[in-house]
C-alpha positions, 0 to 999 in steps of 0.5 A: 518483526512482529509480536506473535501476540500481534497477530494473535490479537487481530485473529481473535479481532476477526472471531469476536467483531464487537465493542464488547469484546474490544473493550474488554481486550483493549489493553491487549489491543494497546500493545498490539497497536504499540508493536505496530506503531515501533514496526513502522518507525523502523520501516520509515528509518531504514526506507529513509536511506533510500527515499528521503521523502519520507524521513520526516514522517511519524509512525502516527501519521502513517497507521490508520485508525482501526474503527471502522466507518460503518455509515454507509456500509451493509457490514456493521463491524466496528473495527477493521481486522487488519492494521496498515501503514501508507508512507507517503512523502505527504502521509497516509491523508495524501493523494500522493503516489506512496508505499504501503504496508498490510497487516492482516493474518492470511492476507498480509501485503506489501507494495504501493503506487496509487488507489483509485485516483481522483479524475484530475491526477489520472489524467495527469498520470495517463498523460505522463505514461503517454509522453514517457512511456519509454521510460515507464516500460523500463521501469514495470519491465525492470529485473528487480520489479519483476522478481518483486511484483511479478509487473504492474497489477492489471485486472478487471477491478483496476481497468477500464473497458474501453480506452480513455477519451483521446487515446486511441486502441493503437497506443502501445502504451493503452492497457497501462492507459486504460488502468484507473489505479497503478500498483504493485502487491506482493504477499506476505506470508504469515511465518514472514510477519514474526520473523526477524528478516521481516523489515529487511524484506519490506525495505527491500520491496519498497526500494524495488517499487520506488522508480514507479512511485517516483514517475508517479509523484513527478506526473502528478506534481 
């Protein structure tokens, strides 16, 4: 679970977007950082038990940094006002598929799979999806997934218009094909994020995830 002061902090963040404000609220910020930081080490113990690829990981090389870049966007805000954790066998810089966690009050998530790959791993992926679709349909279609995830997210952000070069309209697999990322989201309320069954329930979705985060790290690996 999660401090209330936790979730106070990054809903005051949203209201006072400013180094001003942060600065002044910086020791506050600590130990909402602190709070965030033992979440995650427990989160990585407890998942470890069912993906040992990620046993070895630190909190600190799954959390991302709360500053914002702001060269090349229009929203100069300095800082994010959510926290997230990506835990990846490689970390949170990987291109690995992997597991994620967000923290954002009214509009916190848990899931994972792979964002927006680069134009060599998603061509390995759609090959893989090609060549063993059977086992990939098993995997999206399990009971478990589906009560998690409710399926893959397939939307008009995530696909493609057209089917990709060399598949043709016919391939039973072609709208997971024509997806330029794969993953899975489910929402966390934010009762949920202060509440003591709160790891158990993001342990639980992961492991719900897992079979896709594997078909998609064997395909890409």
């Amino acid at each position: 679970m999660l401090q209330k002061e936790t979730i106070k902090f990054l809903t005051s963040l949203k209201k006072n977007n400013s180094k001003e404000w942060f600065d002044a609220n910086r020791k506050i910020y600590e130990i909402a950082k602190q709070d965030f930081t033992a979440f995650v080490g427990n989160i990585i113990a407890d998942f470890s038990k069912k993906d040992e690829s990620i046993a070895h990981l630190q909190p600190k090389e799954c959390m991302f940094r709360i500053n914002r870049d702001v060269r090349f966007s229009k929203d100069k805000s300095p800082y994010k006002t959510n926290m997230g954790a990506s835990f990846s066998k490689g970390g949170k810089k990987t291109m690995l598929a992997g597991y994620y966690f967000h923290l954002e009050p009214g509009n916190s998530f848990m899931g994972g799979g792979i964002y927006m790959p680069d134009a060599d791993t998603t061509k390995k992926i759609r090959q893989e999806i090609d060549y063993g679709f059977e086992e990939f349909n098993k995997i999206i279609k399990n009971k478990k997934f589906v009560a998690q995830y409710g399926g893959i997210t397939i939307n008009e952000e995530f696909s493609l218009t057209r089917e990709p070069k060399g598949y043709e309209k016919g391939n039973p697999a072609i709208e997971y094909l024509k997806l330029k990322s794969w993953i899975a989201t489910f929402p966390v309320p934010d009762d949920l994020l202060t509440d003591k069954t709160l790891s158990k329930k993001v342990v639980a979705a992961f492991e719900a995830l897992n079979p896709l985060i594997d078909f998609l790290n064997k395909a890409i690996e």
